[in-house]
C-alpha positions as CSV (number, residue, x, y, z in Angstrom):
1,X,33.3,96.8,-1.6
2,X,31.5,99.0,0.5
3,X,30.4,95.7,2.1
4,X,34.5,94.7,2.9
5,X,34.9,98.2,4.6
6,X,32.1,97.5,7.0
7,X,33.5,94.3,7.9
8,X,36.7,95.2,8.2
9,X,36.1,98.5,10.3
10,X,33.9,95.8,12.9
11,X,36.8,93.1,13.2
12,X,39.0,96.9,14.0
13,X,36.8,97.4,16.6
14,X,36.2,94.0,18.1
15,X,40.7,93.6,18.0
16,X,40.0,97.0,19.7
17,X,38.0,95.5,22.1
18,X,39.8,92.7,22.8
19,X,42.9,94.7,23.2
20,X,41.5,96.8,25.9
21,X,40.1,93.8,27.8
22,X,43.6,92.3,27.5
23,X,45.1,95.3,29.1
24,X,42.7,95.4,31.4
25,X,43.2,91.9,32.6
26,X,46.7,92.3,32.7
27,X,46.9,95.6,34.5
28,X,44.2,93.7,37.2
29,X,46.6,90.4,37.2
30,X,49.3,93.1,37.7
31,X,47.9,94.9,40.6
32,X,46.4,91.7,42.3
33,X,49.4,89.8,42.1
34,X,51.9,92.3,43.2
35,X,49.6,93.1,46.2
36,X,49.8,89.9,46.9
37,X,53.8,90.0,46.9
38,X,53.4,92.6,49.1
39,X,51.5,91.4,51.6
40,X,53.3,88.0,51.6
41,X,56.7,90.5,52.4
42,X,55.2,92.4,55.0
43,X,54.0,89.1,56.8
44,X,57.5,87.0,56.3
45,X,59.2,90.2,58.2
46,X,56.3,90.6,60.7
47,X,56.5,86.4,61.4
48,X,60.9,86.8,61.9
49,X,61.2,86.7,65.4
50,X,62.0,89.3,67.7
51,X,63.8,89.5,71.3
52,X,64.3,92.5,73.6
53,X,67.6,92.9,75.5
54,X,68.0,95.6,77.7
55,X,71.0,97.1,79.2
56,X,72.4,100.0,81.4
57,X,75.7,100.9,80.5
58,X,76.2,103.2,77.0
59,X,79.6,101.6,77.2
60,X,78.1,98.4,75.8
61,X,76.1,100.1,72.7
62,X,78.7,99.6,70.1
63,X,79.2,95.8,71.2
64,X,75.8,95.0,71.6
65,X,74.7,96.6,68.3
66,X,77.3,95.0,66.9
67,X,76.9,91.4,67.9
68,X,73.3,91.2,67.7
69,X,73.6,91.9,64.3
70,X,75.6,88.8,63.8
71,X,73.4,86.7,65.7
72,X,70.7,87.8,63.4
73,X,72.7,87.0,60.4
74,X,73.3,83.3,62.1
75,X,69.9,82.7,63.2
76,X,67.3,85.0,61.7
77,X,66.3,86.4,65.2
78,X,66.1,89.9,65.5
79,X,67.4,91.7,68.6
80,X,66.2,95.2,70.0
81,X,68.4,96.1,71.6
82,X,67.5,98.8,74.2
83,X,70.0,101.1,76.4
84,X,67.5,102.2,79.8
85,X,68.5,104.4,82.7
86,X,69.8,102.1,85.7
87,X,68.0,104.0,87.9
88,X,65.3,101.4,89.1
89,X,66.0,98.9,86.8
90,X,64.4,96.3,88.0
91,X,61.5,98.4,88.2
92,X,60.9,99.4,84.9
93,X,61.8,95.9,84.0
94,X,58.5,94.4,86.2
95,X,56.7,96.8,84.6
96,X,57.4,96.6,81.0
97,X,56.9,92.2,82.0
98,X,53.4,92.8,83.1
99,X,51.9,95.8,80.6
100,X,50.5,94.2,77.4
101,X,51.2,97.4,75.7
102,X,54.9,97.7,76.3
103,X,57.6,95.1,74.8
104,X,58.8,92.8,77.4
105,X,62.5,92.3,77.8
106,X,63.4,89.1,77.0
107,X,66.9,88.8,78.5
108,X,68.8,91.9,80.2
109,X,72.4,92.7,82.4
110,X,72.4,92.5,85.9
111,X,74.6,93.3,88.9
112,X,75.1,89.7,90.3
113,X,73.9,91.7,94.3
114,X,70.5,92.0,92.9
115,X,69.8,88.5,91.7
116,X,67.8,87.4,94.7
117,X,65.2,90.3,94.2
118,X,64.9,89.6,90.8
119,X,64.6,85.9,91.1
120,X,62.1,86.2,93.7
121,X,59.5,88.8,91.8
122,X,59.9,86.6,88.4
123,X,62.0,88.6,86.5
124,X,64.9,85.8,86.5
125,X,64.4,82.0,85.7
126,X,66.3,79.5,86.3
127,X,69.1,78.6,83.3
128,X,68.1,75.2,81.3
129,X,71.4,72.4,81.5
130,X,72.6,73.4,78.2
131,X,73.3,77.4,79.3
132,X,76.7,77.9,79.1
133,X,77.2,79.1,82.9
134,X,77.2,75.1,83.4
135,X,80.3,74.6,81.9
136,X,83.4,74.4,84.1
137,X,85.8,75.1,81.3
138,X,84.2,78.3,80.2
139,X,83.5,79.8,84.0
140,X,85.7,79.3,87.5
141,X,83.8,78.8,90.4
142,X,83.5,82.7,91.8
143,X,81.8,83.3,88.4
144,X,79.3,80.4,88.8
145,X,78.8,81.3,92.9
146,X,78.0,85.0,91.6
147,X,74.9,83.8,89.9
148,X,74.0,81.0,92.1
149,X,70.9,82.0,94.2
150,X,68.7,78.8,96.2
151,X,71.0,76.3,94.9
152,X,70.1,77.4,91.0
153,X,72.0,78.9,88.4
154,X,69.7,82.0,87.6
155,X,72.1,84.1,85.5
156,X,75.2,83.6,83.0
157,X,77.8,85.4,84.1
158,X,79.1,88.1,81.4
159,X,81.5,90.6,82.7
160,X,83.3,91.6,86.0
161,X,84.7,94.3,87.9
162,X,87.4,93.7,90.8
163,X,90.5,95.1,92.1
164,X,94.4,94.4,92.1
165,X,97.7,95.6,92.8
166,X,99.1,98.8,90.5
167,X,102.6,99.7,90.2
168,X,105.1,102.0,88.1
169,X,107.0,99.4,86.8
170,X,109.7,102.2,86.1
171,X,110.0,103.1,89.6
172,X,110.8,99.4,90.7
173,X,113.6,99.0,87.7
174,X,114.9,102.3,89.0
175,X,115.4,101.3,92.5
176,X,116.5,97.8,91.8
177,X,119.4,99.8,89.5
178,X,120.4,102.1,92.1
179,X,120.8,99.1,95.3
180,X,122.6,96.9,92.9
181,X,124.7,100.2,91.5
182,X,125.2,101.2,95.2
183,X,126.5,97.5,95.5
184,X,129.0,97.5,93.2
185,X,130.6,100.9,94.4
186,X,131.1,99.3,97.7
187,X,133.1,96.5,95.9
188,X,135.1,98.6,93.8
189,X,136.2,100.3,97.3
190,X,138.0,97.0,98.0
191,X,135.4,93.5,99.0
192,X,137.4,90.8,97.8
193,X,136.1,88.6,95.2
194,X,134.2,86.6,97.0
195,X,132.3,89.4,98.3
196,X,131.9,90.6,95.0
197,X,130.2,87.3,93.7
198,X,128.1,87.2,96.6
199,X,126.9,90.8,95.7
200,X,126.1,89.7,92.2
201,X,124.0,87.0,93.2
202,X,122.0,88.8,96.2
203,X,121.1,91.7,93.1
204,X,117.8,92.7,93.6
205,X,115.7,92.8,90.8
206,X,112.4,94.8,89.7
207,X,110.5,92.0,89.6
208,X,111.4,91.0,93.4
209,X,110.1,94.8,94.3
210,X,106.4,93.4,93.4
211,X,104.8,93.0,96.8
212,X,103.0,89.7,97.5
213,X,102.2,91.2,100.9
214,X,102.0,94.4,103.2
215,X,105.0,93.3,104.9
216,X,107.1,93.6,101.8
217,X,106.0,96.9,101.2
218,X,106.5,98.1,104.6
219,X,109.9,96.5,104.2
220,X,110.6,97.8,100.9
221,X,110.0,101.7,102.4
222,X,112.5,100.8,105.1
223,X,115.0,99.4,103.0
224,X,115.1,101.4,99.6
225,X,115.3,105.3,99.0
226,X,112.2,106.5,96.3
227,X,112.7,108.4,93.2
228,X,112.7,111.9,93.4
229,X,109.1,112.5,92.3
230,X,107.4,110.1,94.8
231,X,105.5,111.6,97.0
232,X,103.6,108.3,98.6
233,X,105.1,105.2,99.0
234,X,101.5,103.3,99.0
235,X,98.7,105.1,98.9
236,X,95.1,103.6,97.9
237,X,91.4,104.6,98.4
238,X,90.4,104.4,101.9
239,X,87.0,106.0,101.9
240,X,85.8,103.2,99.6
241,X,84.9,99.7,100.6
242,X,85.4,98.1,97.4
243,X,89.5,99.1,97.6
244,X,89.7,98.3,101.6
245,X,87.5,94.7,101.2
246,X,90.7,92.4,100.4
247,X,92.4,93.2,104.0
248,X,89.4,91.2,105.6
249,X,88.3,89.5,102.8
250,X,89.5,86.2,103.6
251,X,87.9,85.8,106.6
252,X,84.4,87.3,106.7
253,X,81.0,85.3,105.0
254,X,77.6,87.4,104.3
255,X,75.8,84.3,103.0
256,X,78.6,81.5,101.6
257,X,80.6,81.3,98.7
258,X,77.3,82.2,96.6
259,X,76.4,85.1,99.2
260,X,72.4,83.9,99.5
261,X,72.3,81.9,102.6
262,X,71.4,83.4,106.0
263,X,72.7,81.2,108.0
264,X,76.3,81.8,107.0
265,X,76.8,85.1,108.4
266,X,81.1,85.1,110.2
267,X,82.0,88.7,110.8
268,X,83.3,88.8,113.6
269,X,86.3,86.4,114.3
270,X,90.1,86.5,115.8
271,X,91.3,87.0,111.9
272,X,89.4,89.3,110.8
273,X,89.8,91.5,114.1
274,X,93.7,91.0,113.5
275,X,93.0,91.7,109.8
276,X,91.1,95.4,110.4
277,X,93.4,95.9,113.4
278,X,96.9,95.8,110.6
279,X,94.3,98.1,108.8
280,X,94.5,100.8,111.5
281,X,97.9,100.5,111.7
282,X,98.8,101.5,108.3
283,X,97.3,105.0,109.4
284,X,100.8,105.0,111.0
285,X,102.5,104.4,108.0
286,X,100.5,106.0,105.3
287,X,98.5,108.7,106.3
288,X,95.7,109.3,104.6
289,X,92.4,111.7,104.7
290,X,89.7,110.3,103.9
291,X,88.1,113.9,103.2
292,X,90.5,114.5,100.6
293,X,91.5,111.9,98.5
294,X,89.3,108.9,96.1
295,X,89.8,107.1,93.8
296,X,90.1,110.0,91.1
297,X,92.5,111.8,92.6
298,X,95.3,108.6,93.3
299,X,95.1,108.0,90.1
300,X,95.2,111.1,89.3
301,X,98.6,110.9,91.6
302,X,99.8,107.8,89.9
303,X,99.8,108.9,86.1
304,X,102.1,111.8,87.6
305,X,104.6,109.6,89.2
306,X,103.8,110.4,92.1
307,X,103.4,107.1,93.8
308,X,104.8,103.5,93.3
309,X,102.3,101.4,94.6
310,X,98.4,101.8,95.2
311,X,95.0,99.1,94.9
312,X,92.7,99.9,91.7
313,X,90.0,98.6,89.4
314,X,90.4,97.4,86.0
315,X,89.6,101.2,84.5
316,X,93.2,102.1,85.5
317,X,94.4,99.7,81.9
318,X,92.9,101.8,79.7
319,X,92.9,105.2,81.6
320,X,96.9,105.0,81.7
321,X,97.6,103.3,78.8
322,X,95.2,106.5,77.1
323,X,97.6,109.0,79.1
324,X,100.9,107.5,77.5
325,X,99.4,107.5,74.0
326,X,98.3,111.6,75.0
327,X,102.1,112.1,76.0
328,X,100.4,112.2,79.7
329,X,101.8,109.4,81.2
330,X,105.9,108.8,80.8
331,X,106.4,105.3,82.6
332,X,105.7,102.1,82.2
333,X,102.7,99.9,85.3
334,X,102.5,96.5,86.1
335,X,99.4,94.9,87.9
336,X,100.0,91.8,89.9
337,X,98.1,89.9,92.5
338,X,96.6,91.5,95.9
339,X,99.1,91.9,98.6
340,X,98.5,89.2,101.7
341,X,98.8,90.8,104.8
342,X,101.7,88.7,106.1
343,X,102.7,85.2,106.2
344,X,99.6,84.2,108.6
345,X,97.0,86.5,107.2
346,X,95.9,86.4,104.0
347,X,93.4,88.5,101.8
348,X,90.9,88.3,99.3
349,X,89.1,90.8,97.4
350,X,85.8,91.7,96.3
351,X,84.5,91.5,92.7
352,X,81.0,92.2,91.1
353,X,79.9,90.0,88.4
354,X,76.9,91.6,85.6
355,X,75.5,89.0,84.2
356,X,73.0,87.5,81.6
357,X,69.4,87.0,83.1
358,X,66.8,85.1,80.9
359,X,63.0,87.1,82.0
360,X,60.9,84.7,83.7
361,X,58.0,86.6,81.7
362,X,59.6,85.9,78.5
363,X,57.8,84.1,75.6
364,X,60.7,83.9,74.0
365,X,62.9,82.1,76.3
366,X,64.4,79.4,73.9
367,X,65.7,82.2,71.6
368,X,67.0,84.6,74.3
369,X,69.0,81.5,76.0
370,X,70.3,81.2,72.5
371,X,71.4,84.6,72.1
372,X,73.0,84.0,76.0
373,X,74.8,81.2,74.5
374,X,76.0,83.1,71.2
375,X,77.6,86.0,73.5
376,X,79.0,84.3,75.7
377,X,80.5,81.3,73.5
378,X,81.1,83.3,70.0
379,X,81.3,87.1,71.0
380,X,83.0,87.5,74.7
381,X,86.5,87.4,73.3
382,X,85.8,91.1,71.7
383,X,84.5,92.5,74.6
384,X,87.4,94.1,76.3
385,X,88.5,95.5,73.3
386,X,84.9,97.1,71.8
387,X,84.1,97.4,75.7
388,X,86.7,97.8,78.4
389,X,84.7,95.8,80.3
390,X,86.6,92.2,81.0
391,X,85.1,89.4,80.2
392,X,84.1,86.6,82.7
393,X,84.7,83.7,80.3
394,X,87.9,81.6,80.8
395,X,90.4,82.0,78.0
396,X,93.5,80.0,77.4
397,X,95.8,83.1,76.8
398,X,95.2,86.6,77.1
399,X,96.7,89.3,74.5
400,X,96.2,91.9,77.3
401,X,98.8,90.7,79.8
402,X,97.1,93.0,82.4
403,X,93.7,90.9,81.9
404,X,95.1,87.7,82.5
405,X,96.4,89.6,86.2
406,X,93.0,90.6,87.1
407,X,91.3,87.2,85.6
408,X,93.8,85.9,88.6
409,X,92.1,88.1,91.3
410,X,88.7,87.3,90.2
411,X,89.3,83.8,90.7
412,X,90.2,84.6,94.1
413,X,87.7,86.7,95.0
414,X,84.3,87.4,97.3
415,X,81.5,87.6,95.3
416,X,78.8,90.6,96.2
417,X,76.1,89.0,98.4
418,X,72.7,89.0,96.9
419,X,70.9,89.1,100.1
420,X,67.8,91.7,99.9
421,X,67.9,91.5,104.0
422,X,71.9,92.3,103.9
423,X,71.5,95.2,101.2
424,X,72.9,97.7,103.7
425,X,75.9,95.6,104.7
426,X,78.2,97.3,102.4
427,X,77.1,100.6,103.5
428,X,77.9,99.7,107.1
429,X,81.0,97.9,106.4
430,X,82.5,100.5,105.3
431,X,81.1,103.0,108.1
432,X,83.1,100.2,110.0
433,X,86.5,100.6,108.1
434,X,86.6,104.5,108.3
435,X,85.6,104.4,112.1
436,X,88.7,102.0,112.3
437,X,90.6,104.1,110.3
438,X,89.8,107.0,112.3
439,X,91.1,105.4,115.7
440,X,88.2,103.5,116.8
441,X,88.7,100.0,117.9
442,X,88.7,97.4,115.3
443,X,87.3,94.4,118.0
444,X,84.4,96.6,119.3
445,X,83.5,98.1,115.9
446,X,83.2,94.2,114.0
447,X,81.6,92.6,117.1
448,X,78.5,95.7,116.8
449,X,78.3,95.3,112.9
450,X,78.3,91.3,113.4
451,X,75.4,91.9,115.9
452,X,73.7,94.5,113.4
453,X,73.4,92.2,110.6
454,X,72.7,89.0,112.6
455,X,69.6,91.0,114.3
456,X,68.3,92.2,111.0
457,X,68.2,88.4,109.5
458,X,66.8,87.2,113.0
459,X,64.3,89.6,113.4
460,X,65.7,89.5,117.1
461,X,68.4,91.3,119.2
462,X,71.4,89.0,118.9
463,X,74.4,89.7,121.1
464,X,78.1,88.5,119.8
465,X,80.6,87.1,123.2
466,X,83.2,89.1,122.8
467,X,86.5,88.1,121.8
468,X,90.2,88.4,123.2
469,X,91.5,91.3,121.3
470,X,94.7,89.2,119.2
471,X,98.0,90.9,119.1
472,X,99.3,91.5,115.7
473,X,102.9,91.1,114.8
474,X,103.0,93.0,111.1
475,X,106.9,94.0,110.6
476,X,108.8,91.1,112.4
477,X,111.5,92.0,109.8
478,X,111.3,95.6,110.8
479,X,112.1,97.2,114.5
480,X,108.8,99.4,114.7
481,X,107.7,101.5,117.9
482,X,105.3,103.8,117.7
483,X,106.3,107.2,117.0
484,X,110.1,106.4,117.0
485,X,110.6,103.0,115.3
486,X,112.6,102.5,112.2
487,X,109.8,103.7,110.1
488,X,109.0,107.4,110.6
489,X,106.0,108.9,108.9
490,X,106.6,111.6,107.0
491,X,103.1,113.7,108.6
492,X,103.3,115.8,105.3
493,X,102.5,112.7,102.8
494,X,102.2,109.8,104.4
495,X,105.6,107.8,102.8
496,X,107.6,106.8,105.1
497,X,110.9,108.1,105.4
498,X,114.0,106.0,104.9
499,X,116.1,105.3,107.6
500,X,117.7,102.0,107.4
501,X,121.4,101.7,107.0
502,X,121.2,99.4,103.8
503,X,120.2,102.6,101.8
């Protein structure tokens, strides 16, 4: 018996044993294994790819966040997205490329004007033939000269900014109702029928009150009394280039269509002397100070009603159409093409094109030009509305009437140069236009900035023959004489005055 106990008490200890080794085992299997887990975790999300896109405008945050995010969920690519100071971009851009230490940014937004610097220090390659900037149907040809640079696309174009006609749309129904109303009286006084028909169909509508050039607005102040509140007929931005461009527009080259080549500098021609010269002369109709007034404070002016017609950027859509919703803005706009000048001159306006630029340091250059292809093909039709920034992608229809408008004057417009030796050309240009403006003659003033900007890509003094100074005829329509003509400026606003007997 005593015999049994022993053995029995050993086989306890040696299941006891056994037990413990078991655990053991287990609880090392355990350990090991999960570690392993782990580890194999930690290297499948360290081995996920990752891009770096950079950007300068907080208004893009939301978006960018946004779609990155999506592309991730499409492609398993991750996106850092980074928001950096636009103050010397490119700079910090170079300098993140060539520290080993610091991220490089894959693919970034650029202003189209500084393409040629960054093509030229690496920082942008040229776009593979399946980038989406190829395709006609997706970009017009403005969009595809903006990034052009040497013949090569070097950028996909993303976004724009350019300028267009504003008016209050309730202004022009109110005038149209008051000439046709004033019509009517006048038959009721005794016109015959005939009369009366002929005053039904020569009814002028609102829609024929929409300027297609300066000569119809000039007209229109001639021929139409304003609404009590106006206080400016047309009134626009002088002191700023971007607003004046379009009356020379059409006839001025800083480098081509694509703005890069130095041998296509025309400044200084009979139409665009005729062009800044009807520039001068709307001092006479419209004064304007240059020291008081930008582009804050017209359309500042405008939401108050207190002018029908002026020239603004796309910011005006959702600045007014804010105002109404705040009960500050009681009237309906409209936005329509860029006046011409008159039936011989014609203008064009500037536009600015931020882009898509692929890092010529990259070593992810397959994945960023697919994430260039996935915002561009799958995410640009959200932009405006998660942006206010208008997309420079071709659409079909718009649901924003007032994109489709300025889609119109970005077709037709002057891309920004890219020139690094023409950098200061805007700065003088516009020197140019308030000189003009000021009383300074428009023929002497274009032949000295064609011979500036010529001498600074020659390396040379280069001297321009001057040209016959053209005589302008800008209200045949209109008797005008200086001082005393049909039009008289009103020195207190600038609007001209009615004075014609059709009031």
């Amino acid at each position: 018996m005593k015999h049994d106990r022993i053995k029995k008490r050993m086989l306890g200890v040696a299941a006891a044993l056994v037990a413990i080794v078991l655990v053991w085992f287990v609880v090392f299997w355990y350990h090991t294994d999960s570690g392993k887990i782990n580890n194999s975790l930690t290297e499948l999300v360290n081995r996920k790819e990752t891009i770096h896109l950079w950007y300068t405008d907080d208004a893009l945050t939301d978006y960018l966040n946004s779609k990155t995010l999506e592309f991730y969920n499409s492609t398993d690519i991750r996106v850092n997205v980074k928001l950096v100071s636009g103050l010397e971009y490119l700079e910090a851009i170079n300098t993140a490329s060539l520290d080993d230490e610091v991220d490089t940014p894959d693919i970034y937004i650029l202003s189209n004007n500084s393409l040629e610097k960054a093509y030229l220090a690496g920082l942008a390659t040229q776009l593979p033939d399946s980038a989406p900037v190829y395709e006609e149907q997706l970009f017009h040809e403005a969009a595809q000269d903006a990034v052009l640079y040497d013949g090569k696309y070097v950028a996909c174009p993303m976004y724009y900014e350019t300028s267009a006609l504003l008016y209050n749309k309730t202004y022009l129904q109110q005038i149209a109702d008051e000439a046709n109303g004033a019509g009517g009286s006048e038959a009721d006084d005794g016109e015959n029928a005939e009369e009366e028909n002929t005053s039904v169909t020569d009814a002028v509508t609102a829609e024929q009150l929409i300027p297609t050039s300066i000569v119809d607005i000039l007209t229109f102040a001639d021929q139409y009394s304003t609404p009590e509140n106006v206080e400016y007929f047309f009134r626009w931005d002088v002191s700023d280039i971007f607003y004046n461009y379009f009356f020379i527009g059409n006839y001025i080259s800083a480098g081509g269509a694509a703005g890069d080549d130095k041998s296509l500098i025309d400044i200084y021609n009979t139409e665009s002397i005729s062009s800044l010269k009807v520039y001068q002369d709307m001092n006479q109709f419209f004064s304007i100070d240059t020291k008081e007034t930008n582009y804050d404070t017209i359309m500042q002016e405008f939401q108050e009603g207190k002018i029908i017609y002026t020239i603004a950027t796309s910011d005006c859509i959702g600045r007014l159409d804010k105002a109404a919703e705040n009960g500050e803005f009681e009237y309906e706009y409209g936005l329509a093409k860029l006046p011409d000048i008159n039936q011989e001159l014609s203008t064009k306006g500037m536009s600015v094109t931020n882009a898509l630029v692929i890092n010529g340091y990259s070593d992810h250059k397959e994945s960023a030009g697919r994430l260039m292809e996935f915002l561009i093909k799958n995410a640009s039709s959200d932009l405006y509305n998660m942006t206010g920034k208008l997309s420079a992608v071709n659409r079909d229809s718009y649901e924003n009437a007032n994109e489709a408008v300025f889609m119109q004057n970005y077709r037709e417009s002057v891309p920004i140069p890219k020139m690094l030796e023409t950098a200061n050309f805007w700065v003088e240009l516009e020197i140019c236009f308030a000189k003009v403006w000021g009383g300074e003659d428009a023929n002497t003033q274009l032949r000295q900035l064609s011979e500036q900007i010529k001498t600074q890509l020659a390396g040379e003094p280069v001297t321009e023959m001057p040209l016959e100074d053209p005589q302008v005829e800008l209200l045949p329509a209109v008797e005008y004489e200086e001082g005393t003509g049909e039009l008289d400026v009103a020195p207190n606003n600038g609007s001209p005055s009615p004075t014609s007997e059709t009031q």
